[in-house]
C-alpha positions as a Markdown table, in Angstrom:
| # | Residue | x | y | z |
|---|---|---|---|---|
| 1 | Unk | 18.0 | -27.0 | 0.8 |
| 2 | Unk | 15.9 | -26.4 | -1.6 |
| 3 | Unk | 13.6 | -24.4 | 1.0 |
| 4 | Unk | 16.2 | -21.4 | 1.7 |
| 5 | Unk | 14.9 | -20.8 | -2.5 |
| 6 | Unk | 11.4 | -19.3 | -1.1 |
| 7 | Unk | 13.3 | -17.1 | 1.6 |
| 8 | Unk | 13.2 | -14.0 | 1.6 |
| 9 | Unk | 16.0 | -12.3 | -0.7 |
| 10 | Unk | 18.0 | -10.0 | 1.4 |
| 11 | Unk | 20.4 | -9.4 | -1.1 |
| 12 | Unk | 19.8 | -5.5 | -1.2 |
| 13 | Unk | 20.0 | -5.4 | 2.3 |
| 14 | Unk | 23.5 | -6.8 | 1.9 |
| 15 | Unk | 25.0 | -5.0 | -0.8 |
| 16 | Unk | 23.1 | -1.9 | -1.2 |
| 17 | Unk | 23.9 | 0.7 | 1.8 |
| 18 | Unk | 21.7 | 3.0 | 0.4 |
| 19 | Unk | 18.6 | 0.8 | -0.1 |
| 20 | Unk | 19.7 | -0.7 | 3.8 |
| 21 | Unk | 19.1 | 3.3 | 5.2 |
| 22 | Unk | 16.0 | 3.2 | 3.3 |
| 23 | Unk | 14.7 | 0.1 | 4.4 |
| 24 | Unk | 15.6 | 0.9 | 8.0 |
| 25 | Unk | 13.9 | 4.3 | 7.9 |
| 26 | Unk | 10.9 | 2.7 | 6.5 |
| 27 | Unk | 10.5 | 0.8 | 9.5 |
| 28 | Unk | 9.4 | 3.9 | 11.5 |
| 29 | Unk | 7.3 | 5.2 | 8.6 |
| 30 | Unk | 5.6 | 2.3 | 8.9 |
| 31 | Unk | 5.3 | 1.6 | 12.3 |
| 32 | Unk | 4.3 | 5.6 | 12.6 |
| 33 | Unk | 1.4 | 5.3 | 10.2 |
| 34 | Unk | 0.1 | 2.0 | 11.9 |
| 35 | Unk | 0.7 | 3.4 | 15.6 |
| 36 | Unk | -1.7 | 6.4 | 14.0 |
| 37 | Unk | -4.4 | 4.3 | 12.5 |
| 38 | Unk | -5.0 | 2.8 | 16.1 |
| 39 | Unk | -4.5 | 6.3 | 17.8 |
| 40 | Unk | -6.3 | 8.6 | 15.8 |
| 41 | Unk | -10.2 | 7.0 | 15.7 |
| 42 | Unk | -9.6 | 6.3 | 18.9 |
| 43 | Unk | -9.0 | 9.5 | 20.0 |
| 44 | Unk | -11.7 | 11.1 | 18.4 |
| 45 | Unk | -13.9 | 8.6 | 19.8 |
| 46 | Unk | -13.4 | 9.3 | 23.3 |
| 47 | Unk | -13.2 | 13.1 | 22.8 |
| 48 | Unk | -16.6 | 12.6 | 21.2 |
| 49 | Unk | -18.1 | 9.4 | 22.2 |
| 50 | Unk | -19.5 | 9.3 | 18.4 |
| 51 | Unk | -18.8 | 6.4 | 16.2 |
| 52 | Unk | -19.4 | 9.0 | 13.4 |
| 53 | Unk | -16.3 | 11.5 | 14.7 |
| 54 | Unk | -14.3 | 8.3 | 13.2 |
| 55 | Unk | -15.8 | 8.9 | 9.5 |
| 56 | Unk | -15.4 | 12.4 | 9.5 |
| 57 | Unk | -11.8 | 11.8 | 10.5 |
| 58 | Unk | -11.7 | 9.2 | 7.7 |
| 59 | Unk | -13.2 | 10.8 | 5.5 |
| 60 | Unk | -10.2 | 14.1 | 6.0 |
| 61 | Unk | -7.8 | 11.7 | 5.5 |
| 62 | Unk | -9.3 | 10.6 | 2.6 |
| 63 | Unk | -9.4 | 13.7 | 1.2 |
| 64 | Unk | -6.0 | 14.7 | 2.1 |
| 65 | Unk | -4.2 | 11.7 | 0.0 |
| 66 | Unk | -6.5 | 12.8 | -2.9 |
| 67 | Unk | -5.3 | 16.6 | -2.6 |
| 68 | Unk | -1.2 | 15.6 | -1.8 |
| 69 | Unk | -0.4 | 12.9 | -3.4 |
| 70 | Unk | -0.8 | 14.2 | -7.0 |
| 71 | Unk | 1.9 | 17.4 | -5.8 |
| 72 | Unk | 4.1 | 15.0 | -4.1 |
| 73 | Unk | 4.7 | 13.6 | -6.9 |
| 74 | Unk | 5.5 | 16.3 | -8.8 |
| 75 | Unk | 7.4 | 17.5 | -5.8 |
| 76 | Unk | 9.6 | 13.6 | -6.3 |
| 77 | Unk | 10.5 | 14.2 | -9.8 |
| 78 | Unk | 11.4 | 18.1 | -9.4 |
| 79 | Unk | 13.4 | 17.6 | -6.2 |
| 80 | Unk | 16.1 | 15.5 | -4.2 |
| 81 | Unk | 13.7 | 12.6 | -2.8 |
| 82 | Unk | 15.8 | 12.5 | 0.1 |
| 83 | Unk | 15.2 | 16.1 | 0.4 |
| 84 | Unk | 11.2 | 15.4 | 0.0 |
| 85 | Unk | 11.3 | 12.2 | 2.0 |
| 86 | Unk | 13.1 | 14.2 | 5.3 |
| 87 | Unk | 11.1 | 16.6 | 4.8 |
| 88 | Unk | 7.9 | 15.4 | 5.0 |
| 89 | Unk | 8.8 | 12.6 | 7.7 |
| 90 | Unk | 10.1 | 15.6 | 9.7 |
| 91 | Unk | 6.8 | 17.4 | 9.1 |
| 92 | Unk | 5.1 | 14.2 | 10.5 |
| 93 | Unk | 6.9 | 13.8 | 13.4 |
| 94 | Unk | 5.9 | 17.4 | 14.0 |
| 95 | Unk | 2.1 | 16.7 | 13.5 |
| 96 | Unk | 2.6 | 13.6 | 15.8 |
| 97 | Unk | 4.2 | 16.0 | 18.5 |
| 98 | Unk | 1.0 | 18.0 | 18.3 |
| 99 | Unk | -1.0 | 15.4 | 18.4 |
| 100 | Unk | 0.3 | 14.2 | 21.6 |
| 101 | Unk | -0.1 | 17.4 | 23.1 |
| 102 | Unk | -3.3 | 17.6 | 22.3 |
| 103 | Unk | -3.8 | 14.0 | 24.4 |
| 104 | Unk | -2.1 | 15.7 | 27.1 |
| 105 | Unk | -4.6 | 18.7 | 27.0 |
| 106 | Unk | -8.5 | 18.0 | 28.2 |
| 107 | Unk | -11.3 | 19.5 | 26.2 |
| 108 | Unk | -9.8 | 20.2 | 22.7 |
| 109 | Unk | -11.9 | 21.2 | 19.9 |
| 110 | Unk | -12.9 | 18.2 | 17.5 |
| 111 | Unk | -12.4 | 20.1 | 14.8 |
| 112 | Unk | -8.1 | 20.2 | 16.0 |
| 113 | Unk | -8.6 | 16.7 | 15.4 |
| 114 | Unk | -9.6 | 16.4 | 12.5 |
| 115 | Unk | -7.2 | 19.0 | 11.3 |
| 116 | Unk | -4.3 | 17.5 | 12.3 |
| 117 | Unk | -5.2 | 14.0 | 11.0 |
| 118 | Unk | -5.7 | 15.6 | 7.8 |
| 119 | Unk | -2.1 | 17.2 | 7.8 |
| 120 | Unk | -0.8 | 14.1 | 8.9 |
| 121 | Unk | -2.2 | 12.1 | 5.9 |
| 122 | Unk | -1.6 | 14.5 | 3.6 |
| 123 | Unk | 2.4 | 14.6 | 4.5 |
| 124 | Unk | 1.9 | 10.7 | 4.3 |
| 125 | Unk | 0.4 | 10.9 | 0.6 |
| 126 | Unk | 3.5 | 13.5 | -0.3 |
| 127 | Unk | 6.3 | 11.0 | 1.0 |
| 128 | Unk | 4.8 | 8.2 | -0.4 |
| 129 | Unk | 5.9 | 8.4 | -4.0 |
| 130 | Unk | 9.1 | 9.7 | -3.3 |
| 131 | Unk | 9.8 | 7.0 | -1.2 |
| 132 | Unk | 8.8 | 3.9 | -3.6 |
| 133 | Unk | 10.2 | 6.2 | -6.3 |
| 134 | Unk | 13.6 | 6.0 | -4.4 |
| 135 | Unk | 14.0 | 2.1 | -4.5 |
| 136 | Unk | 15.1 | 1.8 | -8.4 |
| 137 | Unk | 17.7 | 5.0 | -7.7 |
| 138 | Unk | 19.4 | 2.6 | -4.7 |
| 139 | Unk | 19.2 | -0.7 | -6.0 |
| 140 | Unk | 20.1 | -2.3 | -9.7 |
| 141 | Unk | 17.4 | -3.4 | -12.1 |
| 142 | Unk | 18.0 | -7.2 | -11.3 |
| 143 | Unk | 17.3 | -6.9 | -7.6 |
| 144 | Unk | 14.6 | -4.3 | -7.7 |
| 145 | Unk | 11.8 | -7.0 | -7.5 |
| 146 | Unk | 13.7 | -7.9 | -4.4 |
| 147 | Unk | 13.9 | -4.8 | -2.8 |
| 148 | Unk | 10.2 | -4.3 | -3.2 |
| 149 | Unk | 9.5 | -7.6 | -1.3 |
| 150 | Unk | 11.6 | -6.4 | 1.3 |
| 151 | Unk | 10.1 | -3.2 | 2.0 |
| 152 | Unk | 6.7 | -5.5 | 1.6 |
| 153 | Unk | 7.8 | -7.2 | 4.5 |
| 154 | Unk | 8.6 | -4.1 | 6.5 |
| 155 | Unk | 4.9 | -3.1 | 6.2 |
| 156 | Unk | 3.4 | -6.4 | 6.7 |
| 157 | Unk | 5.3 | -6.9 | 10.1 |
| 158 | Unk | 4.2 | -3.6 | 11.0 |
| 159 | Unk | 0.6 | -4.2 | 10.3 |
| 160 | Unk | 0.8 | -6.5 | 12.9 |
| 161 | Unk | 3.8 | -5.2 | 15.3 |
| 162 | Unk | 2.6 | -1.0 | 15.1 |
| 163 | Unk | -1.1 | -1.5 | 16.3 |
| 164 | Unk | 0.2 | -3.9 | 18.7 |
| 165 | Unk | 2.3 | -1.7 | 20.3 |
| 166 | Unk | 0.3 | 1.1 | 20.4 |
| 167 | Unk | -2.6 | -0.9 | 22.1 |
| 168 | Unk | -0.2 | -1.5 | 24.9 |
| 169 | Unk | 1.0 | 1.7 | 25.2 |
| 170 | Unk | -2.1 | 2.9 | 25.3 |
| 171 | Unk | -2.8 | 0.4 | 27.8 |
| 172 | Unk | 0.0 | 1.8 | 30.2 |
| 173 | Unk | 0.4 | 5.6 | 29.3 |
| 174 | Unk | -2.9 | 6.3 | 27.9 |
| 175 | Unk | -3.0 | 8.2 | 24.6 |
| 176 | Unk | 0.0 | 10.2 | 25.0 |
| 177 | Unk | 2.1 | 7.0 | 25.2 |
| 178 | Unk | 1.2 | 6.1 | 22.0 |
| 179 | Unk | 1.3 | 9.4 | 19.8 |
| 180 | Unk | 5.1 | 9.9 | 21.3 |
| 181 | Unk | 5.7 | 6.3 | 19.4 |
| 182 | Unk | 4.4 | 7.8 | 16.4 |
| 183 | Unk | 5.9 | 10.8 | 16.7 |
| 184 | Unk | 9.5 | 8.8 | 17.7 |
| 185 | Unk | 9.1 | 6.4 | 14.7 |
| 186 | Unk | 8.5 | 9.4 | 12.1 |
| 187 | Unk | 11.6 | 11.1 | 13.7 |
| 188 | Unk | 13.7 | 7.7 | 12.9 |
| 189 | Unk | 12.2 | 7.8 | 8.9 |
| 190 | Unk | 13.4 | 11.0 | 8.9 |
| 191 | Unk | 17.1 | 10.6 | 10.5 |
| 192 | Unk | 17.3 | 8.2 | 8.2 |
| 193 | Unk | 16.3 | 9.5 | 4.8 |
| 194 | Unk | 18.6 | 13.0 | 5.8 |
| 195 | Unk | 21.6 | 10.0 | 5.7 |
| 196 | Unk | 20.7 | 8.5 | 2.2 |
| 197 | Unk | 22.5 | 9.8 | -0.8 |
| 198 | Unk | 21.3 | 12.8 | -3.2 |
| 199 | Unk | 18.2 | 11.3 | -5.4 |
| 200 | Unk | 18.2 | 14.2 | -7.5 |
| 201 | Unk | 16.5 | 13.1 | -10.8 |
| 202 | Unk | 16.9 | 15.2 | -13.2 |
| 203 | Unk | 13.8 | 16.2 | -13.9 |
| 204 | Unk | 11.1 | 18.7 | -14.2 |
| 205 | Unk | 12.8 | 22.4 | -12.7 |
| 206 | Unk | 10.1 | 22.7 | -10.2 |
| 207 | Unk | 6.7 | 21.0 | -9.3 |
| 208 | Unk | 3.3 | 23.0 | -10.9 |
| 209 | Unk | 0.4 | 22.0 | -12.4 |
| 210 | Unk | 1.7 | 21.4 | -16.1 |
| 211 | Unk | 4.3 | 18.6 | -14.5 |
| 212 | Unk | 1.2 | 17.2 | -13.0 |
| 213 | Unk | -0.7 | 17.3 | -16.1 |
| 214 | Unk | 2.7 | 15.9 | -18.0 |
| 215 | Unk | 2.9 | 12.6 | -15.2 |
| 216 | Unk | -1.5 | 12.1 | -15.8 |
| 217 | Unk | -0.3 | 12.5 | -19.6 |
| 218 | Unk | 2.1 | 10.2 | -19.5 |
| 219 | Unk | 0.3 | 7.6 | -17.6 |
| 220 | Unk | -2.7 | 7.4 | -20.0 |
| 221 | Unk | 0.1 | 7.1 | -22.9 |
| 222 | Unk | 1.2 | 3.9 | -21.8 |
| 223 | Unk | -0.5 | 0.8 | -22.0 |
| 224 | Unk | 1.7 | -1.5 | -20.0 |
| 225 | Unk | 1.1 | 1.4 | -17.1 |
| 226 | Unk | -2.3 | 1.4 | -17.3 |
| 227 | Unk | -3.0 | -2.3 | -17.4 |
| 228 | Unk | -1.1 | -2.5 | -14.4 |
| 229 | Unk | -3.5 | 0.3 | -12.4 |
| 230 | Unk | -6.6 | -1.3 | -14.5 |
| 231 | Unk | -5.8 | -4.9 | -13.0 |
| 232 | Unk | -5.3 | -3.4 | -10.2 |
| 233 | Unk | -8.9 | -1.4 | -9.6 |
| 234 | Unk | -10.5 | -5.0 | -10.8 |
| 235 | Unk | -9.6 | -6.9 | -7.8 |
| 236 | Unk | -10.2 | -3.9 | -5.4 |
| 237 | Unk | -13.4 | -3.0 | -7.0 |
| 238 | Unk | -14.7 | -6.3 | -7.2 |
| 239 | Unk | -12.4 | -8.8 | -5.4 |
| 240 | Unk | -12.7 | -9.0 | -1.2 |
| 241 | Unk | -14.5 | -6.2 | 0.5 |
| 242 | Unk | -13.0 | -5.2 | 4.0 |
| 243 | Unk | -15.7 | -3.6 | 5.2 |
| 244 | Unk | -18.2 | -6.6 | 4.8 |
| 245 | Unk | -16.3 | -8.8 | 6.7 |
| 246 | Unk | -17.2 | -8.3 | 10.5 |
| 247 | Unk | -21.1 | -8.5 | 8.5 |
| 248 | Unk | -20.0 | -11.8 | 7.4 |
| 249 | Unk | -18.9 | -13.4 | 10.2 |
| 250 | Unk | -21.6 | -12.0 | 12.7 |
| 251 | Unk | -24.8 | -12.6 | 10.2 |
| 252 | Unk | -23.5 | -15.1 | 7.6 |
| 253 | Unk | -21.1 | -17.5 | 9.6 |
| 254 | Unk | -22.3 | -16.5 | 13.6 |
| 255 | Unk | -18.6 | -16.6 | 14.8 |
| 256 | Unk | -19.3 | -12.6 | 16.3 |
| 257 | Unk | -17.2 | -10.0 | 16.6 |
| 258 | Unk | -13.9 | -12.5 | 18.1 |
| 259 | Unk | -14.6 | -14.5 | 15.0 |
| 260 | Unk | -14.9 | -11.2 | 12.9 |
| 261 | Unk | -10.9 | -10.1 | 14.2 |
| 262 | Unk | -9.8 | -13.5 | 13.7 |
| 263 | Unk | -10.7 | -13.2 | 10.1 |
| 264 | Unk | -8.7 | -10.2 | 9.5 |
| 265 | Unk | -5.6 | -11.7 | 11.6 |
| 266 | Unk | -5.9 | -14.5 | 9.5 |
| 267 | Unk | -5.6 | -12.5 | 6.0 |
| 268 | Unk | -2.5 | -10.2 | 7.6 |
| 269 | Unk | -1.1 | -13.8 | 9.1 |
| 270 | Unk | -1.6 | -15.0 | 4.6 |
| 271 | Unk | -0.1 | -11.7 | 3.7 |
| 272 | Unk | 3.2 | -12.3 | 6.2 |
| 273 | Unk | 3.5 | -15.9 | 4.9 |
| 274 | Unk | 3.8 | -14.3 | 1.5 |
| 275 | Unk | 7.0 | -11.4 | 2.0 |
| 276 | Unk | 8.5 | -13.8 | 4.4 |
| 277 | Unk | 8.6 | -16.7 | 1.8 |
| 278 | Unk | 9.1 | -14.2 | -1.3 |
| 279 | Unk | 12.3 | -15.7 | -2.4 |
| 280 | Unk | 10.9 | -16.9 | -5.4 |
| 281 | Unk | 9.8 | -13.7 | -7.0 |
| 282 | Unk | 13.1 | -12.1 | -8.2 |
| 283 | Unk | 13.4 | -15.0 | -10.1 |
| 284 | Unk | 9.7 | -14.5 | -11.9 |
| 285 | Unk | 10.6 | -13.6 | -15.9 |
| 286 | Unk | 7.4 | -12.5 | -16.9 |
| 287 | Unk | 6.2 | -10.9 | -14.1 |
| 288 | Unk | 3.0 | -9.5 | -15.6 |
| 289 | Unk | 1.5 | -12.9 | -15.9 |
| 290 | Unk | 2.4 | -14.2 | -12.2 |
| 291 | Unk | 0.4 | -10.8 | -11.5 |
| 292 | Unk | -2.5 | -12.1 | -13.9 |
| 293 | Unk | -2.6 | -15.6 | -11.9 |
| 294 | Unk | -2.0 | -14.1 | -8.1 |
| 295 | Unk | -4.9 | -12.2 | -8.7 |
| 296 | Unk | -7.0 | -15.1 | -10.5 |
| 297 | Unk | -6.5 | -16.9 | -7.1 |
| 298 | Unk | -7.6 | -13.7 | -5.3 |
| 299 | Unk | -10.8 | -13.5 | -7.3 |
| 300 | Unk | -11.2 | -17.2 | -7.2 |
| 301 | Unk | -10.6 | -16.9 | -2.9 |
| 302 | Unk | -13.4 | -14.1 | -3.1 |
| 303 | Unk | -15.5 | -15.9 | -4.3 |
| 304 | Unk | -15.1 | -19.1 | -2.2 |
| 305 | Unk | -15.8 | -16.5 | 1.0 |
| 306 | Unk | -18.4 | -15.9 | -0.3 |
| 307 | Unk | -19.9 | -19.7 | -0.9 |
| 308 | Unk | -18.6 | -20.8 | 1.8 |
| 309 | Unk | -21.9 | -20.2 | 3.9 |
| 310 | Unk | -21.5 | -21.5 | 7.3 |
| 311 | Unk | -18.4 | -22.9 | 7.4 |
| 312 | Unk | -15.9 | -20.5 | 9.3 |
| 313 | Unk | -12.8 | -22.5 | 8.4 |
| 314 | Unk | -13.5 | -22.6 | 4.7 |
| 315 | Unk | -13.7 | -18.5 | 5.1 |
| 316 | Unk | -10.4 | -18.7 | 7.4 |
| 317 | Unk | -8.6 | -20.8 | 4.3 |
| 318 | Unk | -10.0 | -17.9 | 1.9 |
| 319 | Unk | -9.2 | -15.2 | 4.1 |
| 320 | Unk | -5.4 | -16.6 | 4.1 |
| 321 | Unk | -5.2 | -16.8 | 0.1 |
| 322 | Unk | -6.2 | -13.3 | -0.5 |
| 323 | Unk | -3.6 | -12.3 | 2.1 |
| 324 | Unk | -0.9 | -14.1 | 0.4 |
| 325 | Unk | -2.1 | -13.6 | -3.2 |
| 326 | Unk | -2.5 | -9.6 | -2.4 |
| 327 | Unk | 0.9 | -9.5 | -1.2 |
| 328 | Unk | 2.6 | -11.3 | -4.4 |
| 329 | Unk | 0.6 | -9.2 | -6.8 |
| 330 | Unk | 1.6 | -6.0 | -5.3 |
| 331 | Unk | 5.4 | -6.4 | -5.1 |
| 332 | Unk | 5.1 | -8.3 | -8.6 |
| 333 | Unk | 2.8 | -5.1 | -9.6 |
| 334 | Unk | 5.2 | -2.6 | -8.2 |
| 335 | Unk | 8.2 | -3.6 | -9.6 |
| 336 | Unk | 6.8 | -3.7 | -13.2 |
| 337 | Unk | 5.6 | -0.1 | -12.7 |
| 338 | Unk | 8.4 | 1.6 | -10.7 |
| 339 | Unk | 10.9 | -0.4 | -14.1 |
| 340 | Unk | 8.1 | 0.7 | -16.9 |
| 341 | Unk | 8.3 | 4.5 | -16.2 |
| 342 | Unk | 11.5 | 7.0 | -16.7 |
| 343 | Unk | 13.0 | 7.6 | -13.8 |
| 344 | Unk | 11.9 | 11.3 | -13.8 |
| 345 | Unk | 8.4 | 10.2 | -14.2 |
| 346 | Unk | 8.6 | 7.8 | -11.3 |
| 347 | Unk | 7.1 | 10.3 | -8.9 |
| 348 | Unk | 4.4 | 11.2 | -10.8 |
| 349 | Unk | 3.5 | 7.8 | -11.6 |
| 350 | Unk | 3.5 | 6.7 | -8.5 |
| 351 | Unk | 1.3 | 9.4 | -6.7 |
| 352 | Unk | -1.5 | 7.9 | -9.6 |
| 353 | Unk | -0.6 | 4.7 | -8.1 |
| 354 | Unk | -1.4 | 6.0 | -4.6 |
| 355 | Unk | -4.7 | 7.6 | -5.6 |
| 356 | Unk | -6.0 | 4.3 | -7.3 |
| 357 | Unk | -4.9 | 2.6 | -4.0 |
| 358 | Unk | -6.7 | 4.7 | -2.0 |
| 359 | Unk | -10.0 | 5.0 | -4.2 |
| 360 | Unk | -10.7 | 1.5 | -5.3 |
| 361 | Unk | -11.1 | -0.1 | -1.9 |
| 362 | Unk | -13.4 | 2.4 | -0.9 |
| 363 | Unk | -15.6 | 1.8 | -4.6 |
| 364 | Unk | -15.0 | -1.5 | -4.1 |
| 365 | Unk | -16.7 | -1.5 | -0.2 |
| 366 | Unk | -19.9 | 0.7 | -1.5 |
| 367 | Unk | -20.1 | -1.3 | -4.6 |
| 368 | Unk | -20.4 | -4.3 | -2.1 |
| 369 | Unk | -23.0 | -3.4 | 0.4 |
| 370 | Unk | -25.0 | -2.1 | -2.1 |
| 371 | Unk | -25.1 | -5.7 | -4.3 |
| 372 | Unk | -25.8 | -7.6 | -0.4 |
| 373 | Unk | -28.8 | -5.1 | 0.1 |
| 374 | Unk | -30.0 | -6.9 | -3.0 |
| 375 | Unk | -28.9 | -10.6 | -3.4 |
| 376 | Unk | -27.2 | -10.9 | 0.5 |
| 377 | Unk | -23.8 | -11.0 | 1.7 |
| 378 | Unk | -22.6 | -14.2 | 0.6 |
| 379 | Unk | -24.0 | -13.5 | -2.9 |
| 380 | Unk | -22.2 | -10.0 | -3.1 |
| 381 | Unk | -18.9 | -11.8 | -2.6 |
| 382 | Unk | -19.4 | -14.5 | -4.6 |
| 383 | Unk | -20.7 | -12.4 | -7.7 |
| 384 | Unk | -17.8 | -10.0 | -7.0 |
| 385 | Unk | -14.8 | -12.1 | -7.3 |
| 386 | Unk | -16.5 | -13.7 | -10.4 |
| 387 | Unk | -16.7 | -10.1 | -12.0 |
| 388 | Unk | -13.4 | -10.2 | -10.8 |
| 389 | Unk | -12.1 | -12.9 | -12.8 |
| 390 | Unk | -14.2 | -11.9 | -16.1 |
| 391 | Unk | -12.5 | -8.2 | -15.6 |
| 392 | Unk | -9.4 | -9.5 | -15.1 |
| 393 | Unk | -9.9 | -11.8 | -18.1 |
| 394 | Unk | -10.1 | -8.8 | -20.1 |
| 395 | Unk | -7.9 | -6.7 | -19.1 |
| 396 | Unk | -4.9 | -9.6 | -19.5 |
| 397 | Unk | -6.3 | -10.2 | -23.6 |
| 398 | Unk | -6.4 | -6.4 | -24.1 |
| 399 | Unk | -2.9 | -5.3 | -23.3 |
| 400 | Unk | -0.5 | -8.5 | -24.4 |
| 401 | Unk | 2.8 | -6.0 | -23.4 |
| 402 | Unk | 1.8 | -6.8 | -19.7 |
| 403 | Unk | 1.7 | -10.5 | -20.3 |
| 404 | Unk | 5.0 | -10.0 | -21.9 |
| 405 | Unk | 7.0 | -7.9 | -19.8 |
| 406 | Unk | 10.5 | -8.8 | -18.4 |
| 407 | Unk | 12.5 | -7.1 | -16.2 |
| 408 | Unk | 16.1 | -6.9 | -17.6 |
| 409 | Unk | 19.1 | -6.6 | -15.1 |
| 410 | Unk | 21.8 | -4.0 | -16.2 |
| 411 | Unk | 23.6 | -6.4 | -18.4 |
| 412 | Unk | 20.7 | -6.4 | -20.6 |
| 413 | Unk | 19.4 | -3.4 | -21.2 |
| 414 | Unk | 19.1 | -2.0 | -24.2 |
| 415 | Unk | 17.6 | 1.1 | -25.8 |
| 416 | Unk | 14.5 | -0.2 | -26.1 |
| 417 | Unk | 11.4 | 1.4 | -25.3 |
| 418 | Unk | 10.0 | 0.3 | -22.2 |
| 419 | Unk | 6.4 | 0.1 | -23.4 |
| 420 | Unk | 7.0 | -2.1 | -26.0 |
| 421 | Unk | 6.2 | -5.1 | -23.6 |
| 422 | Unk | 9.7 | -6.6 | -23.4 |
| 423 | Unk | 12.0 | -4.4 | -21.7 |
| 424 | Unk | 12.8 | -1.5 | -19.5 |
| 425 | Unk | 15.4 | 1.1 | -18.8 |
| 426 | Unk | 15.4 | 1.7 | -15.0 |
């Protein structure tokens, strides 16, 4: 059937062992780090019963990704990955283990809090690039694409499986039910990364602050690279603001805060459609120029929220497209990137990627509510995705390598520069 084609490709899982212990231990990274989003505000909340303890805790976690991820990068192309992945899943399980004592223990200092969610994200930011930097070592060039979508799913079903369970955790135990998941699911990330093979890359001879200033170098030198980051910060800047939406439905469409929640199921409920019927991307050639159109359609679905006024199921049917469109874009994104850089520049290059994930939503939000203090929420969507689409515009005409690119399986490679818009040497 002609269906099975938009499947899912579990290929790697098949014939890739190593990629299989990867993908498994992902499962409790991910289901660790969503169990934490749910535990962490909520815990400083009730120790505080101050909807501004959540910020400050946001705001340290912020903070930590900006300080690690840059190092653990460094710390990806210098070392083993494995050796950087159980290490710093093993150090989360750790922070999880305190945190639980800590829910166990009445009356303990905010500020313990706070520390500990800042060590947490920080370990988080570190195994990040090691960890998406690990997929092109386990897996050939023509499945990479593939394996990306795979480990795509992993997080979008425990977007919606992690917080989940936690809430009924906490439901039954409390707290302390829910920080031993995390702590349990970090502790299966890192059994399984100490059982993957040696990723050793070759690379720099240790991490400092010249190897960081070689990955920044490197990333400004390529075009293809940056294109990919610069589309990238156009749809987050000014594509669909998160932190608008629970304004929108209560103000603009009057469906409250049920109707708010049922927005945001609806996006992760696009974004699931999308890995689970991701069968078609391995198959993309020119994978820069699906990313070009999956992110016109976000832009084009940002604006629709936005001009959809009353009507709550016009915003549900938006809500879904930038859900699905988000999803394609990223693996499509990802798997141009992780093929596009050297192998021992992967780490590096990643950690960048991580820092312009974790800034440009937050730009984007600001650059949001300020615009609806001016012309209204409705209009601040609107006139975002359609400065979406014009920066997008740009961006595609400026760098024609990105519009170009093809990823080449291992038959047909050749020495040719990978920035040269055609092909890469994974």
């Amino acid at each position: 059937m002609q269906f099975r084609r938009f499947i899912v490709d579990v290929t790697p899982l098949r014939l890739d062992p190593a990629f299989r212990r990867l993908w498994i231990g992902i499962t409790g990274s991910a289901g660790g780090k969503e169990a934490a989003r749910l535990a962490i505000p909520l815990q400083a909340y009730l120790l505080t019963g101050s909807a501004a303890s959540i910020a400050v805790v946001a705001l340290a976690q912020l903070l930590a990704t900006i300080l690690f991820s840059l190092g653990g990068g460094a710390l990806a192309d210098a070392y083993d990955r494995r050796l950087v992945l159980f290490g710093s899943q093993a150090g989360m399980a750790l922070v999880s283990g305190a945190m639980l004592i800590t829910a166990l223990i009445p009356g303990v200092p905010f500020p313990v809090i706070v520390l500990l969610a800042f060590l947490l994200a920080g370990l988080f930011a570190m195994e990040n690039p090691a960890r998406i930097a690990a997929v092109p070592r386990v897996v050939p060039p023509e499945r990479i694409t593939a394996a990306l979508a795979l480990t795509s799913l992993n997080y979008q079903v425990s977007s919606v499986v992690g917080p989940a369970a936690a809430g009924i955790l906490i439901a039954i135990g409390g707290l302390p039910a829910a920080f031993a998941l995390q702590a349990l699911a970090y502790a299966w990330a890192a059994y399984h990364a100490w059982r993957l093979p040696q990723l050793l890359t070759g690379g720099t001879s240790r991490p400092t602050l010249g190897t960081i200033a070689d990955g920044l170098r490197f990333v400004r030198s390529s075009r293809l690279i940056k294109s990919a980051f610069g589309i990238d910060l156009v749809a987050m800047v000014f594509g669909l603001p998160l932190a608008l939406i629970p304004v929108l439905a209560i103000d603009v469409l009057g469906v409250g805060a049920a109707g708010a929640a049922t927005l945001a199921s609806v996006r992760g409920a696009g974004a699931l459609l999308a890995a689970l019927t991701s069968g078609w991307l391995p198959r993309v050639r020119l994978p820069g120029r699906a990313v070009i159109w999956s992110i016109l359609l976000f832009s084009f679905a940002s604006t629709l929220l936005g001009l959809s006024g009353t009507s709550y199921p016009l915003a549900l049917i938006a809500m879904a497209v930038c859900g699905a469109t988000d999803v394609v874009s990223a693996v499509l994104r990802n798997a141009i990137v992780q093929t596009a850089a050297p192998d021992d520049f992967r780490g590096r290059v990643t950690a960048v990627h991580v820092l312009v994930a974790a800034g440009g939503p937050r730009v984007g939000d600001a650059r949001a509510a300020l615009m609806a203090e001016v012309m209204g929420i409705g209009n601040s969507l609107a006139a975002g995705g359609l400065l979406a689409i014009g920066g997008l515009v740009l961006v595609a005409r400026a760098v024609p390598e990105f519009r170009n690119y093809r990823i080449l399986g291992r038959s047909e490679r050749s020495p040719v520069a990978p920035d040269d818009g055609r092909r890469a040497q994974p």
